[in-house]
N, C-alpha and C positions, 0 to 999 in steps of 0.2 A: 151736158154742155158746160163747157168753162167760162167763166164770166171774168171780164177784165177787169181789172184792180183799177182805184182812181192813184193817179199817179201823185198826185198831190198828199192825198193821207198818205203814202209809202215814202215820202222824202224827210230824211230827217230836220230836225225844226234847225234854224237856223243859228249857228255859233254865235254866242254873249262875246262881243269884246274884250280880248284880253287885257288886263288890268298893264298900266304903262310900267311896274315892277323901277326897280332901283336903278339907276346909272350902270352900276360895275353887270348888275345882270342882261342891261340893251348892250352895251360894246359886247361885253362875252357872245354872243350872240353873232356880231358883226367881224368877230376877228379870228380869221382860219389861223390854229394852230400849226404853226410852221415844225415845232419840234416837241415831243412828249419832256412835261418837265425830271429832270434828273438825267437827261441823256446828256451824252457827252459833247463839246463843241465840234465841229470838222477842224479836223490837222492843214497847217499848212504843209502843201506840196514842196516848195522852197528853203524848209527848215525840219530839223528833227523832233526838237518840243514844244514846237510851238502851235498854238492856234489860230483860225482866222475869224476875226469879226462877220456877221451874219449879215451887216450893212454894208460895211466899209473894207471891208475883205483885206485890212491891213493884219502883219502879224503881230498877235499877242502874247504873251506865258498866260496859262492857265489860270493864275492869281490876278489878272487884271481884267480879265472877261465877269459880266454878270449874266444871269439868263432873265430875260423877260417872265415878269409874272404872270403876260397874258397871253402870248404868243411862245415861247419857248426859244425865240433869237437869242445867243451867243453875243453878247456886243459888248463894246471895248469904253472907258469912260466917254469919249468925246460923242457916242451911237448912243447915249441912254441918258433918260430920264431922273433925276436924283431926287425930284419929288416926287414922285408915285412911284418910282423902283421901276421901272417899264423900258423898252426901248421906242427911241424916238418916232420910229414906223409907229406904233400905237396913241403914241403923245401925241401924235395928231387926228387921231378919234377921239379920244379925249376931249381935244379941245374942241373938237364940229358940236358934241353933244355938252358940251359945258357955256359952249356959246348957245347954243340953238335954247337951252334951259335958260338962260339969262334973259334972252328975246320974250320968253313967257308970262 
């Protein structure tokens, strides 16, 4: 005859809360990579060298595009961040968790 297991000794014990880890590692976390870094921008359809901003879809030369260091957006100066190197899509995670830190 088979005897039934208690169900409780068979569950495993219960996960320790994960440690709250550094700033850049909670956004990293929160921000879908839009493009692998090193890929190339998308070409504007309306011109031959040129590229489009991943925000602002105006066209740029290849020299005035940056790529986001956290997301992999293509953005053009007026679309990016010049103090954290990022695009402004992410400059605003940034700052929900730079403010929510300060409320601490």
């Amino acid at each position: 005859m088979l005897l039934k297991k208690n169900p409780e000794a068979t569950s495993p014990p219960p996960a320790a809360p994960e440690p709250a880890g550094t700033l850049f590692a909670r956004i990293k976390k929160e921000i879908v990579v839009i493009r692998p870094q090193g890929e190339l921008p998308a070409k504007n359809a309306g011109s031959f060298s040129r590229y489009s901003c991943d925000l602002c879809h105006a066209p740029h030369g290849i020299g005035d595009l940056r790529q986001c260091g956290l997301c992999g957006r293509w953005v053009c100066p007026s679309c990016r961040n010049d103090e954290y190197y990022i695009c402004n899509s992410c400059n605003g995670i940034v700052k929900l968790h730079t403010l929510g830190m300060e409320k601490q």
